[in-house]
C-alpha positions in Angstrom: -1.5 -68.9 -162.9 -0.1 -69.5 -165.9 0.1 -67.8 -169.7 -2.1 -69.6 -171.6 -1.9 -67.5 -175.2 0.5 -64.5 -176.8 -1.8 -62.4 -179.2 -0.6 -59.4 -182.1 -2.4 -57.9 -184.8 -1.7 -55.4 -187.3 -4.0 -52.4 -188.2 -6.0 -53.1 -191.4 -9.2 -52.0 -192.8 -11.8 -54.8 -191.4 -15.2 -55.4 -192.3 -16.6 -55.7 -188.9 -20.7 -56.4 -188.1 -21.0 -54.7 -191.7 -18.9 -51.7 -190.9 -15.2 -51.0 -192.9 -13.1 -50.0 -189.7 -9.5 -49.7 -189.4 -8.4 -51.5 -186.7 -5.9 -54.0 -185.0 -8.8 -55.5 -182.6 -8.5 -58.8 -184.8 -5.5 -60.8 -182.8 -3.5 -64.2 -184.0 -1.8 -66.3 -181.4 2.0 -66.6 -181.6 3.8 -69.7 -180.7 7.2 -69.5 -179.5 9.4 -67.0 -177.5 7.5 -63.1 -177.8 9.7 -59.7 -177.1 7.6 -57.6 -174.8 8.7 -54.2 -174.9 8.2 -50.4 -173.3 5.5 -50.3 -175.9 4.0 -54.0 -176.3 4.5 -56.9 -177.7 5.7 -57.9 -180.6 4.1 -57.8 -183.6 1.6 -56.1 -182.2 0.2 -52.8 -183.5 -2.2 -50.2 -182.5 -4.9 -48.5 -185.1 -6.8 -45.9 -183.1 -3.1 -44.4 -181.1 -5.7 -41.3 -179.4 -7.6 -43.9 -177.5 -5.2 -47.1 -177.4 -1.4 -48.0 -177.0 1.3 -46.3 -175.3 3.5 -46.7 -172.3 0.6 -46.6 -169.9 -2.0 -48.7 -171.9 0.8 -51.0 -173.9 -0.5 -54.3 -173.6 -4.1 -55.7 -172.5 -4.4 -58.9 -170.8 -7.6 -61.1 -170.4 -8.5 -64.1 -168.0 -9.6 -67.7 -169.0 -12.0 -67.4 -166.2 -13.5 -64.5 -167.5 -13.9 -65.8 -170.7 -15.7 -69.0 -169.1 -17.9 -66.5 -168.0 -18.9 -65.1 -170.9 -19.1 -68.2 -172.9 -22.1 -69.3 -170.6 -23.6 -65.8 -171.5 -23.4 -65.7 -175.1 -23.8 -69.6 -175.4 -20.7 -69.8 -177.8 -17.1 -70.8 -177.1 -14.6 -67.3 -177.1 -10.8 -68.4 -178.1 -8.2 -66.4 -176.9 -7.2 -63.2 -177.9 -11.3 -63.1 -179.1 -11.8 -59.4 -177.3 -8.2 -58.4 -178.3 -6.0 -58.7 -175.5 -2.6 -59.9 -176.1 -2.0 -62.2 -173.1 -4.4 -64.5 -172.1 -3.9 -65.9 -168.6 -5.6 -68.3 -166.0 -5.5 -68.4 -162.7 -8.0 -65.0 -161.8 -10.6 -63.4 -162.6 -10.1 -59.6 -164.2 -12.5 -58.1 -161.0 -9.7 -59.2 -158.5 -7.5 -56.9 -160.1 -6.5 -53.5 -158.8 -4.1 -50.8 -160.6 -0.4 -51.3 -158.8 -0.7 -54.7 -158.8 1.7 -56.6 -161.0 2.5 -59.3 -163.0 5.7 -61.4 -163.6 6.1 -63.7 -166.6 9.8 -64.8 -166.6 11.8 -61.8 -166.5 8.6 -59.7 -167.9 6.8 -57.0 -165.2 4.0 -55.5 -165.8 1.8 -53.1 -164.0 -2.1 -52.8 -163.6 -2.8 -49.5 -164.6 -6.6 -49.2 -165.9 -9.6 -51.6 -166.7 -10.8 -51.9 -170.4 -13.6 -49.3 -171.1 -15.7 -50.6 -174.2 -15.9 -49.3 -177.9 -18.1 -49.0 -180.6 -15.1 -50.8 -182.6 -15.3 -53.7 -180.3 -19.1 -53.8 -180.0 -18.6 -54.3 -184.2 -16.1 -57.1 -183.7 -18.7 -59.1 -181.1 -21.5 -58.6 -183.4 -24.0 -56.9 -181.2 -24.9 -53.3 -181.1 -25.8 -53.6 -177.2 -22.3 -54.4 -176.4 -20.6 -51.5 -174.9 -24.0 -51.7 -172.3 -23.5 -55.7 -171.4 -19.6 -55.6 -171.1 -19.8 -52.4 -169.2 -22.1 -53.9 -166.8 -20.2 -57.8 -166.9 -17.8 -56.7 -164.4 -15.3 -58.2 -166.4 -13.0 -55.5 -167.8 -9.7 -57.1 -168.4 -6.9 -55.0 -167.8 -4.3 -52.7 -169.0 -0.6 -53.3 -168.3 2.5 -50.8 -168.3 5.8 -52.5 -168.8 8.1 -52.2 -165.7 10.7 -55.1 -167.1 11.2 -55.9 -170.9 12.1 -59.6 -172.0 10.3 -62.3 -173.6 7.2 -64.5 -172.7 5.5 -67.6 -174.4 2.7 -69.4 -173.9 2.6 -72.1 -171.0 4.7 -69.9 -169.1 4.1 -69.6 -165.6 2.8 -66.1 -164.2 2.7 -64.9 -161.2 0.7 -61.5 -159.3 2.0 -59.3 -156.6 -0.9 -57.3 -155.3 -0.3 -53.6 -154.6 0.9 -52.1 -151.4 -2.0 -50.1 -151.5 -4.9 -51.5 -153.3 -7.4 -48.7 -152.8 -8.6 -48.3 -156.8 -9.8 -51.5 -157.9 -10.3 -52.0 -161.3 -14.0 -52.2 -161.1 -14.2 -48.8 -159.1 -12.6 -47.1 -162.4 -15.1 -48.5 -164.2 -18.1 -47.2 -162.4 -16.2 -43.9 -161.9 -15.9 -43.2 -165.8 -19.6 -43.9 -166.1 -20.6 -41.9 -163.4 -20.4 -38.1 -164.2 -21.7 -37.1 -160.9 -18.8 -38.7 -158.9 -17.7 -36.9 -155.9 -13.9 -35.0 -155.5 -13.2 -37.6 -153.0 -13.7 -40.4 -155.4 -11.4 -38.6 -157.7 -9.2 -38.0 -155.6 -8.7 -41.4 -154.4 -8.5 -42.6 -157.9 -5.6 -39.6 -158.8 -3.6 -41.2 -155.7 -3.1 -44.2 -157.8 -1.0 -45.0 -160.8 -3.3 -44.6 -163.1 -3.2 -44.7 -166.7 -2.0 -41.4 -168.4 -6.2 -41.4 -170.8 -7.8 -42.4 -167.5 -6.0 -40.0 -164.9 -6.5 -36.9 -167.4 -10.2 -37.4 -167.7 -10.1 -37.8 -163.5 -7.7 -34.7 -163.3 -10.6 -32.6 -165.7 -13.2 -33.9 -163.7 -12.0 -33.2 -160.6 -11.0 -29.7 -162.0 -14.9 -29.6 -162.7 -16.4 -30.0 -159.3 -14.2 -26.8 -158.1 -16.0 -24.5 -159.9 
């Protein structure tokens, strides 16, 4: 596996399938030597803060492979850093993933903790109103990463996955649990006994909270 692109953006207003939107979804690669933080990585910025960023959510990664994927689909070649993420990688595909597992890049760790659920903002930046639907249903989330070790990464550098001790909550099973509001307390449960991003494990917790009453 290896690091194939570092990707930042800063929040600006965007004219996006039409629509003004502030947002940071628009990334540049970065050449050289990137700090990765408690928060991110540098340079990189976060518009909507209720629904993005923070320790649990602070950087997004996306596969080559999955990209392949979707370049078949939509019949047009998707650079990196195209749906935002700020690592690129190769060597997986984003369904393998599970939330525990992690990922070293030199002295960088960083933790699955939740899959990507799709936006109106990035159905703007792809162009096509049907997207949250398609991308939803793709099976090819990407994932969100807490930071476990701060340092730097560049692109080329070698990465490397240690899969969970307990891999119970893939990736994919979050997805289909935040579309399904009739999900059952064990499924919820199961999810909870993961370490789960702080947005997705409050939405389980209320949930959950639901089916008791």
């Amino acid at each position: 596996m290896r690091l194939v692109s570092v990707n930042v953006g800063r929040p600006g207003r965007k004219l996006l399938s039409g629509r003004e939107l502030d947002t940071a979804i628009l990334k540049d690669q970065v050449e050289g030597p990137v700090a990765v933080g408690p928060l991110g990585v540098a340079g990189d910025q976060v518009a909507d803060r209720e629904n993005h960023g923070g320790p649990d959510q602070a950087v997004y990664l996306y596969t080559v492979e999955d990209y392949a994927w979707w370049a078949k689909e939509l019949g047009r070649r998707l650079d990196p850093g195209t749906f935002g993420e700020n690592l690129t990688v190769s060597g997986l595909e984003s369904a393998e993933l599970a939330v525990g597992d992690r990922f070293r890049i030199g002295e960088v760790e960083l933790e699955v903790t939740a899959p990507r659920i799709p936006c109106g903002t990035f159905a703007a930046r792809m162009g096509d109103a049907g997207w949250v639907k398609r991308f939803a249903r793709a099976g090819r989330p990407g994932a969100y990463l807490r930071v476990l070790a701060t340092g730097t990464v560049a692109a080329g550098d070698e990465v490397s996955l240690e899969p969970a001790a307990d891999r119970s909550v893939p990736l994919l099973d979050l997805v289909r649990l935040f579309y399904d509001r009739k999900a059952s307390a064990t499924d919820l449960e199961r999810a909870l006994g993961a370490r789960v991003a702080e947005r997705a494990r409050a939405d389980l917790e209320r949930r959950l909270a639901q089916t008791a009453t």
